[in-house]
TIRO-2110 file (N, C-alpha, C; in Angstrom, 1 decimal):
// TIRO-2110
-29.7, 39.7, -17.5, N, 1, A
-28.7, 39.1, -18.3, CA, 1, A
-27.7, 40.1, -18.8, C, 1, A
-28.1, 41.4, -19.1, N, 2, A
-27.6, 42.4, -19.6, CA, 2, A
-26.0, 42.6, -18.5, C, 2, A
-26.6, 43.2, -17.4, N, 3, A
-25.8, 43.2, -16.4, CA, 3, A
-24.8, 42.2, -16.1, C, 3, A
-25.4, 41.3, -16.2, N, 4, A
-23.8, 39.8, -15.9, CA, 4, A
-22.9, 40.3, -17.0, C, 4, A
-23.4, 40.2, -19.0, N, 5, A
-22.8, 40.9, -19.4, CA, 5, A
-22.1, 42.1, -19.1, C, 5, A
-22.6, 42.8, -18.7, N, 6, A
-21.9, 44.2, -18.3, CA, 6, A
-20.9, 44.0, -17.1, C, 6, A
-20.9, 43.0, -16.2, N, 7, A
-19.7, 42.5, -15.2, CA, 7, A
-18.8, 42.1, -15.9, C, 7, A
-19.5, 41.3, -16.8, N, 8, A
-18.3, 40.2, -17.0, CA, 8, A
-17.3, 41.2, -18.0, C, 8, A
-18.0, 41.9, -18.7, N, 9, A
-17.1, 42.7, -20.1, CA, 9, A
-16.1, 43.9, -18.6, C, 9, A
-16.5, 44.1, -17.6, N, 10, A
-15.7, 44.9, -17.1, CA, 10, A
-15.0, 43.6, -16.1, C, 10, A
-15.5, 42.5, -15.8, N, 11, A
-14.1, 41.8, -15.4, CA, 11, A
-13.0, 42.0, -16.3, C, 11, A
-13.0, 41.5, -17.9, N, 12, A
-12.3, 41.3, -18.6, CA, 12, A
-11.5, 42.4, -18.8, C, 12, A
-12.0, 43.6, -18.5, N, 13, A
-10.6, 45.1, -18.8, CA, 13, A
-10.2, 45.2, -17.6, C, 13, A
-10.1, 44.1, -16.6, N, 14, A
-9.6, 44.2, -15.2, CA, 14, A
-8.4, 43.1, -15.1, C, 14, A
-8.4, 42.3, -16.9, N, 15, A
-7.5, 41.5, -16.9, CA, 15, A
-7.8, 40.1, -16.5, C, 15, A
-9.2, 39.9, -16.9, N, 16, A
-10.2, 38.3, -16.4, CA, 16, A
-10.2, 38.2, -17.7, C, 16, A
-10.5, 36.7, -17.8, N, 17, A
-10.9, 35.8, -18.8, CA, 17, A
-12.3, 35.6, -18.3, C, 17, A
-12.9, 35.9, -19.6, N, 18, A
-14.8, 35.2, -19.3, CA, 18, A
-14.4, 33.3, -19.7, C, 18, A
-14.8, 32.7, -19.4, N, 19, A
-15.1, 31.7, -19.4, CA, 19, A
-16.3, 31.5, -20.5, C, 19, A
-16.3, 30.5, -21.1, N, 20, A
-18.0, 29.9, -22.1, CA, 20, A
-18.1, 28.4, -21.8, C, 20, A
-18.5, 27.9, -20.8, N, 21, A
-19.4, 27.0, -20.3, CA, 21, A
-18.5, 25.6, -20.8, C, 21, A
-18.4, 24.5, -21.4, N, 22, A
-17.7, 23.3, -21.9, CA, 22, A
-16.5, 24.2, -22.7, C, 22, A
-16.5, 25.0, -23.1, N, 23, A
-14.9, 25.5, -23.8, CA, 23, A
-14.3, 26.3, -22.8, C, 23, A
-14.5, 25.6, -21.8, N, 24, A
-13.0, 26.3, -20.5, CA, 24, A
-12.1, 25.5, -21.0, C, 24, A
-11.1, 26.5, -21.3, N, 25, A
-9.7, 25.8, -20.8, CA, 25, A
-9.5, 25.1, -19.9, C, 25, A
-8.7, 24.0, -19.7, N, 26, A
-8.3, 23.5, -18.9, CA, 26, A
-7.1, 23.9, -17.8, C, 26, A
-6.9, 24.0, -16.5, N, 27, A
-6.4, 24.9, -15.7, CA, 27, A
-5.4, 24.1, -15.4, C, 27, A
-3.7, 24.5, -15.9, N, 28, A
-3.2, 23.8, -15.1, CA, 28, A
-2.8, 23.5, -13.6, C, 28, A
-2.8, 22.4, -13.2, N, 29, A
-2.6, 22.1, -11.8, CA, 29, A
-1.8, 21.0, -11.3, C, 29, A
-1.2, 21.1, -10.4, N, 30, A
-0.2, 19.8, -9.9, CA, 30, A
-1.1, 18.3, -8.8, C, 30, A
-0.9, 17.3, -9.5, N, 31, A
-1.8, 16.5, -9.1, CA, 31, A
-2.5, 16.8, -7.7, C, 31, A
-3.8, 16.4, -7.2, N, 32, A
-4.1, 16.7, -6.3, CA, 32, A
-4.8, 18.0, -6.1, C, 32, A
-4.0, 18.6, -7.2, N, 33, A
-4.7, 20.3, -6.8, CA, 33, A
-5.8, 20.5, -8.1, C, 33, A
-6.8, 21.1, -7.2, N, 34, A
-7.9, 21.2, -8.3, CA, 34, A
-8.1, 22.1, -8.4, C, 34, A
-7.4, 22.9, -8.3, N, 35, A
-7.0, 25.1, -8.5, CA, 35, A
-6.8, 25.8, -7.5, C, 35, A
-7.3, 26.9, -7.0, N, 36, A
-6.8, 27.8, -6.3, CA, 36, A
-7.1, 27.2, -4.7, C, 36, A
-5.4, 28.4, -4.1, N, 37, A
-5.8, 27.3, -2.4, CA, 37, A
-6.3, 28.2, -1.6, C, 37, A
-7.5, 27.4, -1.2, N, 38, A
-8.0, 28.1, -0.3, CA, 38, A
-8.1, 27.9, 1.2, C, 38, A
-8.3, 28.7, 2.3, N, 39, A
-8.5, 28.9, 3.6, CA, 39, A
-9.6, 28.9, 4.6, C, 39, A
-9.7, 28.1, 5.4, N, 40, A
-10.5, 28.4, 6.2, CA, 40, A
-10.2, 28.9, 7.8, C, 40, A
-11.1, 29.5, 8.2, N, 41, A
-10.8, 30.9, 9.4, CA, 41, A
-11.5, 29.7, 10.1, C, 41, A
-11.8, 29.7, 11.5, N, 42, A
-12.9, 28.8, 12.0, CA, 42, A
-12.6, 29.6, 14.1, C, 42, A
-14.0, 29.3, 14.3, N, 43, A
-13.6, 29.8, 15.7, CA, 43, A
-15.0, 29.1, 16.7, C, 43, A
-15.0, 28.5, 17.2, N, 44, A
-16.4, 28.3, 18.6, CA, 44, A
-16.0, 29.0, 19.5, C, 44, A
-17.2, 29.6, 19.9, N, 45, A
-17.3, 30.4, 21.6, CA, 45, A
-18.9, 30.3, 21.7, C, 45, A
-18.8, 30.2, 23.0, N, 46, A
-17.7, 30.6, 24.1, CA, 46, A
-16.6, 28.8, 24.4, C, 46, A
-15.3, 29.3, 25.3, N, 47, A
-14.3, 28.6, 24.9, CA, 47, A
-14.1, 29.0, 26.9, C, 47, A
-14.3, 27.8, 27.5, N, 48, A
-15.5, 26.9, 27.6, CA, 48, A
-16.8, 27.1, 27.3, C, 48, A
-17.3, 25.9, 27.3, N, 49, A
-18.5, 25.9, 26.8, CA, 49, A
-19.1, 25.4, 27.9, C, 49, A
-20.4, 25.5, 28.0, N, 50, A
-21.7, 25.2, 29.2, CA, 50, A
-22.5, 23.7, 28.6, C, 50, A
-22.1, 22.7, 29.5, N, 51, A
-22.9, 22.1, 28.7, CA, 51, A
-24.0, 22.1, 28.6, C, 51, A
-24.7, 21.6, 27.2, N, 52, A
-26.2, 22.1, 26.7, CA, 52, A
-26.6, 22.9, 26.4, C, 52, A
-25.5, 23.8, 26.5, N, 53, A
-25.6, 25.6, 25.9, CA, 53, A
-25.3, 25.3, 24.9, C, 53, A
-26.2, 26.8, 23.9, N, 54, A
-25.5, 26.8, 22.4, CA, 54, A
-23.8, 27.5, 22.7, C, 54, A
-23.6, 26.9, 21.3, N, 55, A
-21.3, 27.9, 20.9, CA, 55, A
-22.2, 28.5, 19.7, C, 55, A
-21.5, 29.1, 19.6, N, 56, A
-21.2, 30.2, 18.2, CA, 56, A
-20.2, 29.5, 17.3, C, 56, A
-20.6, 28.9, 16.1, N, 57, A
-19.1, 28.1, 15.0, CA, 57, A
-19.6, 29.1, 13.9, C, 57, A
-17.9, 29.7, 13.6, N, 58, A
-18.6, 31.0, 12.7, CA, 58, A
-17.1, 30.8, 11.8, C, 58, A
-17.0, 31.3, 11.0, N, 59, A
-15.8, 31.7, 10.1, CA, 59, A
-15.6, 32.2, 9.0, C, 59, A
-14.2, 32.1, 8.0, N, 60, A
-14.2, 32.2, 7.4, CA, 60, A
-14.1, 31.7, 5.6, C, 60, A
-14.2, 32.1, 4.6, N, 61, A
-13.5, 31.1, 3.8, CA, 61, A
-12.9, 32.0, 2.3, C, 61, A
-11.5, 32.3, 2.2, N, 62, A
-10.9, 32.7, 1.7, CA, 62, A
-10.2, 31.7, 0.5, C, 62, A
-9.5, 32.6, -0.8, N, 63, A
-8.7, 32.1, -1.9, CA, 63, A
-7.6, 32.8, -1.8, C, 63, A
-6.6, 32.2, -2.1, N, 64, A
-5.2, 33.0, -2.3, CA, 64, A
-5.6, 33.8, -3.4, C, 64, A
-4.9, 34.9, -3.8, N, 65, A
-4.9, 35.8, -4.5, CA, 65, A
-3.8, 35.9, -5.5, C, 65, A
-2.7, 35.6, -5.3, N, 66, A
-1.5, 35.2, -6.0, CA, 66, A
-1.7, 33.9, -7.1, C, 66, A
-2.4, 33.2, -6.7, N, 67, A
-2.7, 32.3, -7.9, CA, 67, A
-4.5, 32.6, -8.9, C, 67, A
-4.1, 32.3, -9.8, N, 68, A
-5.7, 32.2, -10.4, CA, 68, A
-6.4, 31.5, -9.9, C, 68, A
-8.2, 32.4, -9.9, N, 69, A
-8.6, 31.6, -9.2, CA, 69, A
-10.4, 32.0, -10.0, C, 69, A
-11.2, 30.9, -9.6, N, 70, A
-12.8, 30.9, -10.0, CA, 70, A
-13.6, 31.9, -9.6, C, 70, A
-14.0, 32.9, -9.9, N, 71, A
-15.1, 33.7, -9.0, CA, 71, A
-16.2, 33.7, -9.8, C, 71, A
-17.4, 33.0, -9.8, N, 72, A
-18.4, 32.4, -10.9, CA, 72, A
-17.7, 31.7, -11.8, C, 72, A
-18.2, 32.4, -13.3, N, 73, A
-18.0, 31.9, -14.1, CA, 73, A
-16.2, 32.7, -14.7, C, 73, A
-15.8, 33.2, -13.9, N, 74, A
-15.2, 34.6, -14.1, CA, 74, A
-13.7, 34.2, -13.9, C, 74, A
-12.3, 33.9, -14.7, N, 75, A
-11.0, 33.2, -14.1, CA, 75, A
-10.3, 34.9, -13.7, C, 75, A
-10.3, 34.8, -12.6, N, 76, A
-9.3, 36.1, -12.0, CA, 76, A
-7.7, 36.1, -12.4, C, 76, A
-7.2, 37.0, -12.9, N, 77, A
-5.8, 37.0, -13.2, CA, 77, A
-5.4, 37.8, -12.4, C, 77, A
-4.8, 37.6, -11.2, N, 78, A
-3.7, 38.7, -10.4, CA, 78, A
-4.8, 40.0, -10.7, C, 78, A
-6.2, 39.1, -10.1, N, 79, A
-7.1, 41.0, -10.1, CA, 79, A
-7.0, 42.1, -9.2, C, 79, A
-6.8, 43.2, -10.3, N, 80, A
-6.4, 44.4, -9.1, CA, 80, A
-7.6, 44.8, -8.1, C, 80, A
-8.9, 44.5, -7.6, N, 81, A
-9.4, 44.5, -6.5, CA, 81, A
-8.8, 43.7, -5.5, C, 81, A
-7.9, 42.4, -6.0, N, 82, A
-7.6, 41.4, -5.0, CA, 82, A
-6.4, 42.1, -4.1, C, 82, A
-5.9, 43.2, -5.0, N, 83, A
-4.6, 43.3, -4.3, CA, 83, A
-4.8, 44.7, -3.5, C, 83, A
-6.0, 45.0, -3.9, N, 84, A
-6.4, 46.2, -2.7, CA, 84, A
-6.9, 45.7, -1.5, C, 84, A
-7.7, 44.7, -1.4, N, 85, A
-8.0, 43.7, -0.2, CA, 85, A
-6.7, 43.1, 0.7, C, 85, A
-5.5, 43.0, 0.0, N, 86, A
-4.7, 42.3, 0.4, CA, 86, A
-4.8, 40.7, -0.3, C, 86, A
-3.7, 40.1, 0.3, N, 87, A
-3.3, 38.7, -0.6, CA, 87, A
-4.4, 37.4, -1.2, C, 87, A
-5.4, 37.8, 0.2, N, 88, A
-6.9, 36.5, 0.2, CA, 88, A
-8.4, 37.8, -0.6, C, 88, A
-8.9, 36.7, -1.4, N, 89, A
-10.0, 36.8, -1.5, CA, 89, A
-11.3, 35.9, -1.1, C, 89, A
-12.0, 37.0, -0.2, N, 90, A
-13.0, 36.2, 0.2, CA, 90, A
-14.0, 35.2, -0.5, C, 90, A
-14.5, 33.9, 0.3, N, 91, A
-15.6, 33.5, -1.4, CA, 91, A
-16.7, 33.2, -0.8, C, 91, A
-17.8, 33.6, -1.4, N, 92, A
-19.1, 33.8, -1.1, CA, 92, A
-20.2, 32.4, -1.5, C, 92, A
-21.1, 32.0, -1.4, N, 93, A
-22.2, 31.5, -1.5, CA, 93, A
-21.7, 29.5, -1.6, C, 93, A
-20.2, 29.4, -0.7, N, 94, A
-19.7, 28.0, -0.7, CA, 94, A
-20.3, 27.3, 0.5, C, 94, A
-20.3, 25.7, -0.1, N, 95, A
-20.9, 25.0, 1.5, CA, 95, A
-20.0, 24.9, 2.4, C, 95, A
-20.0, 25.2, 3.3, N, 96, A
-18.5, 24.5, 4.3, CA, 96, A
-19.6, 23.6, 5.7, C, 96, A
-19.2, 21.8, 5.5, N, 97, A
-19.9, 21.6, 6.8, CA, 97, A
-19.4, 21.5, 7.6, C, 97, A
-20.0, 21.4, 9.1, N, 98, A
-19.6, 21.2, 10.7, CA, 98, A
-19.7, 20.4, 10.9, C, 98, A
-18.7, 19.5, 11.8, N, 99, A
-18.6, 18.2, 12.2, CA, 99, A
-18.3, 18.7, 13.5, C, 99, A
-18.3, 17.1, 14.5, N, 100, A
-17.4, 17.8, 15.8, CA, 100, A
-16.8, 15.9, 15.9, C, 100, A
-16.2, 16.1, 16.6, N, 101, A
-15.4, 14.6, 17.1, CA, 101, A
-15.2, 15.0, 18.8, C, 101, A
-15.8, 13.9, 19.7, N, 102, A
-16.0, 13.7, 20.9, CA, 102, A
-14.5, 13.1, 21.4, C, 102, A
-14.1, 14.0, 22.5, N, 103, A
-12.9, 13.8, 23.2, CA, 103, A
-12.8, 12.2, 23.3, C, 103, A
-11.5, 11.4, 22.5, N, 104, A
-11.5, 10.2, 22.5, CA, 104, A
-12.4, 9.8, 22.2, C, 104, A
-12.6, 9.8, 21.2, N, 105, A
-13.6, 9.1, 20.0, CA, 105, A
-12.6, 9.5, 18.8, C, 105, A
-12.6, 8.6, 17.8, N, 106, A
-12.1, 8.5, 16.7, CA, 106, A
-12.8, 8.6, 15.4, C, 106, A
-14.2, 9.2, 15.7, N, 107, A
-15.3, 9.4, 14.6, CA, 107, A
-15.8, 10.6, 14.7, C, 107, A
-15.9, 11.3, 13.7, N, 108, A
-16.3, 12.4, 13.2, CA, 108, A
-18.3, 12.4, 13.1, C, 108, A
-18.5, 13.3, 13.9, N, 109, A
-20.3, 13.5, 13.4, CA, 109, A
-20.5, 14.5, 12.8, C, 109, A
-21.3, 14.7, 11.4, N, 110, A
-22.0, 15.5, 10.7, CA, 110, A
-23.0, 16.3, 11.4, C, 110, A
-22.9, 17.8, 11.8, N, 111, A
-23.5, 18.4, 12.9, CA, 111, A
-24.8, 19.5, 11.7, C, 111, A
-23.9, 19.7, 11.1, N, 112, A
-25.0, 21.2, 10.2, CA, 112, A
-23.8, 21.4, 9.0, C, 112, A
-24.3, 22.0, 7.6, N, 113, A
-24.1, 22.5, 6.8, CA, 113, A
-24.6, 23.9, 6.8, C, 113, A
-23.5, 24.9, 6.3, N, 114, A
-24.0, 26.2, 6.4, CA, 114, A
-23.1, 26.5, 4.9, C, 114, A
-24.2, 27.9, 5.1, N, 115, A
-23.0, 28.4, 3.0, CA, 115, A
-22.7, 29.6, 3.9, C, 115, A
-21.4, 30.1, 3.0, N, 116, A
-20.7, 31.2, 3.5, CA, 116, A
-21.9, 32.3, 2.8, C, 116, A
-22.0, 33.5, 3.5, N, 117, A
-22.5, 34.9, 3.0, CA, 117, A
-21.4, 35.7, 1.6, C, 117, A
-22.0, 36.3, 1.1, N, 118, A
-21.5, 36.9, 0.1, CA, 118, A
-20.4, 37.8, 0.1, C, 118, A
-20.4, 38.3, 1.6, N, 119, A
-18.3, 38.3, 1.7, CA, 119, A
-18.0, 37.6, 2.7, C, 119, A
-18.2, 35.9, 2.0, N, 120, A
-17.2, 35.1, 2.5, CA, 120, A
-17.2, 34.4, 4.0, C, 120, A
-18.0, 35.3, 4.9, N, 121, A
-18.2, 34.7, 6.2, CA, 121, A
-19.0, 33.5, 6.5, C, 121, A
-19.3, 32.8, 7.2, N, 122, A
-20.4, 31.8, 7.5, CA, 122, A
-20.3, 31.6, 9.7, C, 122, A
-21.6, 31.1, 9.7, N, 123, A
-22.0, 31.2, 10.9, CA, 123, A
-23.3, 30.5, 11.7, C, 123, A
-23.6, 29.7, 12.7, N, 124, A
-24.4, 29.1, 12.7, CA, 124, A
-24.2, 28.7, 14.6, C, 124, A
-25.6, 28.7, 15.4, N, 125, A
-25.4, 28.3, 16.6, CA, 125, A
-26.1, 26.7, 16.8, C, 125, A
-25.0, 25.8, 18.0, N, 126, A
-25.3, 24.5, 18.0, CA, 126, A
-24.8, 24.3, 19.2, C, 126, A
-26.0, 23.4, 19.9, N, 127, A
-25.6, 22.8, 21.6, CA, 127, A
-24.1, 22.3, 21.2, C, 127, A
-23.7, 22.5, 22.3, N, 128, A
-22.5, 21.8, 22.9, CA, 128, A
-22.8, 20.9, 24.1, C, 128, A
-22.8, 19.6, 24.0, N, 129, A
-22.5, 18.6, 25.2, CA, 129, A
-21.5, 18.1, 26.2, C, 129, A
-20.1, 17.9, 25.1, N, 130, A
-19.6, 17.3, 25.1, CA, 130, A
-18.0, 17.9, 25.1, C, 130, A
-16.8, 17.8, 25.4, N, 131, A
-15.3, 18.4, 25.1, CA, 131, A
-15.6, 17.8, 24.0, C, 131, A
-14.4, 18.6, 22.9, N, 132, A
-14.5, 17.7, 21.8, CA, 132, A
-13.5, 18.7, 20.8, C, 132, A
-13.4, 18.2, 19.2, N, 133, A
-12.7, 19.0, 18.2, CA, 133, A
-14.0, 19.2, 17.3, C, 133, A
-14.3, 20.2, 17.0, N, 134, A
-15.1, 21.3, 16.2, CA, 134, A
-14.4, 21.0, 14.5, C, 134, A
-14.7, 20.6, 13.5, N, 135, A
-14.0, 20.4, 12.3, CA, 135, A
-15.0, 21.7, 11.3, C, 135, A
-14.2, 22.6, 10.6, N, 136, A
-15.1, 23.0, 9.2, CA, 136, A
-14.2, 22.6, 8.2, C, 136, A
-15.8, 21.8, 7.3, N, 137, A
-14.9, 21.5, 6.0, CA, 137, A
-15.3, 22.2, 4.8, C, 137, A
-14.3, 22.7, 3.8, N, 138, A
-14.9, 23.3, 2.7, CA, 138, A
-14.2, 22.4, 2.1, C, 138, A
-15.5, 21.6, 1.1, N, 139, A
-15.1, 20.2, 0.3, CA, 139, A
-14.1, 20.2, -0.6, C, 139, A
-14.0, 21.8, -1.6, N, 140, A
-13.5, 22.1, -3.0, CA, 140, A
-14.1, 22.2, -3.6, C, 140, A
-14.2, 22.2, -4.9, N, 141, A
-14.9, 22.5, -6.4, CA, 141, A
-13.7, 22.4, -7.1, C, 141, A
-14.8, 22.6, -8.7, N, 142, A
-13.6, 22.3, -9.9, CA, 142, A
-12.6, 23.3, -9.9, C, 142, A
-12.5, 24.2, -9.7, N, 143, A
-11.6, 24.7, -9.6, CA, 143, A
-11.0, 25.6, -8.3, C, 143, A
-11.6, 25.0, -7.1, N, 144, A
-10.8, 25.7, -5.6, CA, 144, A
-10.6, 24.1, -5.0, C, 144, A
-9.5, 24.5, -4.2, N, 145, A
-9.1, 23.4, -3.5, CA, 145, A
-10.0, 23.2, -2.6, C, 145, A
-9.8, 21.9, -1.5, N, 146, A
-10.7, 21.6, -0.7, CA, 146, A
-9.6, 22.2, 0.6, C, 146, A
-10.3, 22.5, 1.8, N, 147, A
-9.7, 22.9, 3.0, CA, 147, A
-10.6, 23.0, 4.2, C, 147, A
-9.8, 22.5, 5.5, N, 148, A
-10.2, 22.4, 6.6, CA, 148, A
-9.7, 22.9, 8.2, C, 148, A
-10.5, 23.5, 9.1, N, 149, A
-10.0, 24.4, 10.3, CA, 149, A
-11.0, 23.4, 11.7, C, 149, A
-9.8, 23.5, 12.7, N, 150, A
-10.6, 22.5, 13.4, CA, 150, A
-11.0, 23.6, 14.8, C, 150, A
-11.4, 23.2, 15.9, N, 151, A
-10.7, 23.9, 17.5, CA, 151, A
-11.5, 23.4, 18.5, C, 151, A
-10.5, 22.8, 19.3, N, 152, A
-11.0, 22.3, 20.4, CA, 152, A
-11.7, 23.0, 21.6, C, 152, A
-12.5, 22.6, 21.9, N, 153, A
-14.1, 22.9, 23.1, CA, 153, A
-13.6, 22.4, 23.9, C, 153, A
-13.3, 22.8, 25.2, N, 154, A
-13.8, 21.8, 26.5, CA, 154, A
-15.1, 22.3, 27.1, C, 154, A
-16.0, 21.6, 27.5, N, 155, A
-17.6, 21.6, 27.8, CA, 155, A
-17.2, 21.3, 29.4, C, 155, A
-18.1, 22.2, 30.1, N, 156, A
-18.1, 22.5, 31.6, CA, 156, A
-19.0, 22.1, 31.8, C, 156, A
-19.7, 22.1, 33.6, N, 157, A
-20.9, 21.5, 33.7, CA, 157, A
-21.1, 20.2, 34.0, C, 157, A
-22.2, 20.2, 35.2, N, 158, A
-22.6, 18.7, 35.5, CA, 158, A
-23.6, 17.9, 34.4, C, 158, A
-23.4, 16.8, 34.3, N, 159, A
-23.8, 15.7, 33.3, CA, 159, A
-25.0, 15.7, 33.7, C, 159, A
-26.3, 15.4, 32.8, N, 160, A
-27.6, 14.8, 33.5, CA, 160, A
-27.5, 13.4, 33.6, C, 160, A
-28.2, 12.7, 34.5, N, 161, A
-27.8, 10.9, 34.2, CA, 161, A
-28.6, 10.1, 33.1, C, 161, A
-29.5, 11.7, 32.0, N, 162, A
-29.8, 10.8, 30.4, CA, 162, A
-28.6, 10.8, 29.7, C, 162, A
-27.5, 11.5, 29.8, N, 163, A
-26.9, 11.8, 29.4, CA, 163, A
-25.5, 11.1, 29.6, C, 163, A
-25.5, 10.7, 31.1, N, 164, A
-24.2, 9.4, 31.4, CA, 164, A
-24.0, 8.4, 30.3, C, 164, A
-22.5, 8.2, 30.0, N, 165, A
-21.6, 7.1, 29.4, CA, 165, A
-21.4, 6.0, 30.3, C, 165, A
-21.9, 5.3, 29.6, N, 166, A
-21.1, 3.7, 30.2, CA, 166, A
-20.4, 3.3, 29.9, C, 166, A
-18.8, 3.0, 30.9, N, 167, A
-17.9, 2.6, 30.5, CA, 167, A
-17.3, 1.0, 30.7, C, 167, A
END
């Protein structure tokens, strides 16, 4: 406990606001926005894919740095680490899930949930069957926006006939 104290008293000479639990201020935002905007990186490989082989869906998930933003319990003001990283700050321990949507199909499938690593990355391996669009979603929270990265697979390879569509 000591230590979070000891973070948080040196967020605060870095020009943060500690936050205390139901006496947050309220952040202003423009409708729709539920604070800071954030990004997502996203990539599958291999690009083609084998069908029935695993892809690699890996990425990232960043916050603008130019606006205030949540890091725990911690409101970042234009922090000077952010601006030695450059514009994005990475964010750590968020869910972002995997969907895919099947070439001509107009429905999205829930594939896996993964949480990003502690700088910000996330990554996970899953068959590929099918061509298709690859979706990651990072839902939002109370104070990050929600955002999404898509990319389309074409899947190579002969079909097994468990596997044939009837058209």
């Amino acid at each position: 406990m000591m230590r979070r104290l000891a973070a948080g008293a040196a967020a605060a000479a870095l020009g943060a606001t500690v936050l205390a639990g139901a006496a947050a201020p309220a952040m202003a935002a423009s409708p729709g926005n539920d604070g800071g905007h954030t990004s997502l990186s996203f990539d599958v490989n291999p690009e083609p894919a084998w069908r029935g082989q695993p892809v690699t869906v890996s990425g990232k998930l960043s916050v603008r740095c130019d606006e205030d933003y949540i890091s725990g319990f911690v409101v970042v003001h234009h922090a000077n680490h952010c601006e030695n990283e450059g514009s994005w700050h990475r964010l750590g321990w968020k869910r972002v899930a995997i969907l895919f949507q099947p070439a001509g199909s107009g429905q999205w499938h829930h594939v896996e949930s993964v949480k990003t690593g502690r700088d910000g990355y996330f990554q996970t391996r899953v068959r590929a069957y099918e061509s298709g669009t690859w979706r990651a979603v990072f839902e939002g929270s109370r104070y990050l926006e929600s955002s999404t990265a898509t990319d389309w697979v074409k899947v190579i390879g002969q079909r097994h006939h468990r596997d044939r569509h009837h058209h």
